[in-house]
N, C-alpha and C positions, 0 to 999 in steps of 0.2 A: 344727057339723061341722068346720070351720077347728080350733076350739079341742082338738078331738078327735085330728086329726092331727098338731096339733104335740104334744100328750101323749106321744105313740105313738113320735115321733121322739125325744123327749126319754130313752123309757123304753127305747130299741135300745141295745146294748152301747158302749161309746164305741170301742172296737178295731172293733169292725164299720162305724160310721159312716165313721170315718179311711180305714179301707180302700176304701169305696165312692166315693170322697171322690178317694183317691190312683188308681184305677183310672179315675176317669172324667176324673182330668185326665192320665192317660196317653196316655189312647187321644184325650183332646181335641189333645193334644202330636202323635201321630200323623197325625194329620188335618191340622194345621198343617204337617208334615214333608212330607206328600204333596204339599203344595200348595207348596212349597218355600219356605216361610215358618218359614229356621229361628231366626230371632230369637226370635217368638212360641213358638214348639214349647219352644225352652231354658227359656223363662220357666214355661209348662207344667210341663216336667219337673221342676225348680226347687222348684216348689210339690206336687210330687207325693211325691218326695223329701225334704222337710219335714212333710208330714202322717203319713208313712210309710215309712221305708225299703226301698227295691226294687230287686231286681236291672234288672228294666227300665225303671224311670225312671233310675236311673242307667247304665245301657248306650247307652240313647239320649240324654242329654245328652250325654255324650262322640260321638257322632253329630253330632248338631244343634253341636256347638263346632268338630269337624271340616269340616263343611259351611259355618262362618262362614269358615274358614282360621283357626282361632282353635287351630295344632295345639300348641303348649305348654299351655294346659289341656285340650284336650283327650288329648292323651299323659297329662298328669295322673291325666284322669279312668278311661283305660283300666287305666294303671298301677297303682292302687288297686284296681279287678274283678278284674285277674288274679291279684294277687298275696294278696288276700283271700279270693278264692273258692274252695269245695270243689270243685266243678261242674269237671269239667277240659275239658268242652266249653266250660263260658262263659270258661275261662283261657284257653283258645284263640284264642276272636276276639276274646278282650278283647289277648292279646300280638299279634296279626294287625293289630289298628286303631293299639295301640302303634306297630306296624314303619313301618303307614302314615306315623303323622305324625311320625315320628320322620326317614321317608327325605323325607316336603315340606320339613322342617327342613334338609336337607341334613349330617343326622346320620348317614352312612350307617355307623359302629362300630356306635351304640347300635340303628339299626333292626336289623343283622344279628342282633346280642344277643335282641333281641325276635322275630325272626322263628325262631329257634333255640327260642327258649322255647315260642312256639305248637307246634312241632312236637314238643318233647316230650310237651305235652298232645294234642295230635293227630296224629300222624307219619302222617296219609293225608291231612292238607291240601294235595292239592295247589297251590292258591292259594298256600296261606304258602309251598310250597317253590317256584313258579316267582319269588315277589316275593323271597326269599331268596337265591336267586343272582341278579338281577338288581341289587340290592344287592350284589351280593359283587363281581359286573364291573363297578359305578359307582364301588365304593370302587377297584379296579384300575387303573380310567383315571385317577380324581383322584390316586391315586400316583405314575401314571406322569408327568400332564399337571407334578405338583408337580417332581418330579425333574429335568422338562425345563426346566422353569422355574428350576431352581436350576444346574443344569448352564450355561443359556445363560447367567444372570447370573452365576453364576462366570467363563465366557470372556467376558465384556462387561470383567468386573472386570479380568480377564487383558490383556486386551487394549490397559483403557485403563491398564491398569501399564507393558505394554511399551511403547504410545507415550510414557506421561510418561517412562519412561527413554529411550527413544529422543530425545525433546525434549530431556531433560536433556544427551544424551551430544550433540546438536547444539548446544547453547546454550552449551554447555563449550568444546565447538570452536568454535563462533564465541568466544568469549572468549580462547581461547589465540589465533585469528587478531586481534581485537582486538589483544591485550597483545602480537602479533608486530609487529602494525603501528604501536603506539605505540613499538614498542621500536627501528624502523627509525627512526617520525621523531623518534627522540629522539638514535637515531646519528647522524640526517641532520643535525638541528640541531647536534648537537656538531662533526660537520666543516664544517659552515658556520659556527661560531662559530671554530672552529682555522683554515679559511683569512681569514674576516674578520681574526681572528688575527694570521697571516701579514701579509694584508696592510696592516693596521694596524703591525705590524713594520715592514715595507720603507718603507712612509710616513713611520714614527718617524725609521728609520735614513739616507733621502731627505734630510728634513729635519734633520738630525742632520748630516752631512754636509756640507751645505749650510751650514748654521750654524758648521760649526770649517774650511771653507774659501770664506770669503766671496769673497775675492779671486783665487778661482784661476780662470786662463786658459784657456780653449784653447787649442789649438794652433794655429788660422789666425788668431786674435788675437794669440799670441804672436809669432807670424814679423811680423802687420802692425805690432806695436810696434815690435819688434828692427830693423824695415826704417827705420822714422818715424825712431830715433834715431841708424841710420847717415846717415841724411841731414840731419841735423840737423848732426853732426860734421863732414861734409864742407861743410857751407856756412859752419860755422865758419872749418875751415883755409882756405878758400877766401878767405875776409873777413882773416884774419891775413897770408895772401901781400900781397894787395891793399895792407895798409897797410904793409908793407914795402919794397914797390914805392917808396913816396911818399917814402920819407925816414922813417921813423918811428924815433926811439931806444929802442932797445932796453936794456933794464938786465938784465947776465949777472952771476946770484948766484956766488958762488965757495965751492966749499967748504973752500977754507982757510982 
């Protein structure tokens, strides 16, 4: 009986096996999705898509990669259903799940781009169109917030220009005060080298003086000299009376 069966399976078309094959690990992919097991589900679908190409094994891996956060292949895998597919219904949610991972990416150009494209193939999605302007006012603010941020870091830049030049125009000025102040005590010194100078001079000219009149008097030296030698003269003539007196011979020169 066994051997009968596997005949039977052996003798089925080999496109009909694949297919029953690629259907029951969809739906096995599914049942794993539900239970939010979407590692296992990917691997499912994976092998689903390998025995047989399908639009819904490959619809729902881009799912199940979406639900890993895994949205770069999964944008991948959307990106390839829409833009392969005749179906403008499945172009739809296939550019819809685009926009999705495209806006977690914080790609909000390319999701807009995506969420535009759904709506050509569907223009009554209203899904695509409420996540399409929502998208449109996230890229708005990221504009604005970028702007502001460039604005404030330009007056940061501004600002720290004008204190460096402000530093600079003080640090100039203290330097021209410096080089005023060296320039005083450089006068200072020079007039204190001209009166050391000077009086280096009058010390010279003191002892200079001093030197070519070694002997000169005062004046109340000179009167006590002049006195000393009047009185000197007179105790002379006084001694000359004296011996006069006594007899003394006197010898008178004649001048003839």
């Amino acid at each position: 009986m066994k051997q009968l069966i596997i005949i039977i399976l052996f003798l089925l078309p080999g496109g009909l096996l694949f297919a029953q094959q690629e259907k029951s690990l969809v739906k096995d992919g599914n049942k794993l999705y539900e239970e939010k097991k979407y590692t296992e589900a990917e691997a499912n679908y994976r092998k689903s898509i390998q025995k047989k190409k399908n639009t819904e094994g490959d619809f729902n891996l881009g799912d199940a990669l979406y639900k890993q956060k895994k949205f770069d292949e999964a944008g991948q895998q959307f990106n390839q259903l829409g833009s392969t597919s005749g179906n403008k219904a499945i172009a739809a949610k296939a550019y819809h799940n685009l926009g999705n991972s495209l806006l977690e990416n914080k790609k909000l150009e390319e999701s807009i781009d995506a969420y535009k494209k759904a709506l050509i193939n569907n223009p009554k999605d209203d899904e695509t169109r409420y996540n399409l302007a929502y998208a449109q006012e996230k890229l708005k603010q990221q504009q604005k917030q970028d702007k502001d941020n460039k604005d404030n870091k330009d007056k940061k830049n501004n600002k720290n220009q004008k204190d460096n030049k402000n530093q600079d125009k003080k640090d100039d000025k203290k330097d021209d005060k410096n080089k005023d102040n060296k320039n005083q005590d450089k006068n200072q010194d020079k007039k204190d080298d001209k009166k050391d100078e000077n009086k280096n001079g009058q010390d010279k000219k003191d002892n200079k003086d001093q030197q070519q009149q070694p002997n000169k008097l005062s004046k109340e030296d000179a009167e006590r000299m002049l006195d000393a030698l009047n009185n000197d003269e007179k105790q002379t003539q006084d001694k000359l009376k004296n011996k006069k007196l006594k007899g003394v011979k006197t010898h008178i020169e004649k001048d003839w």
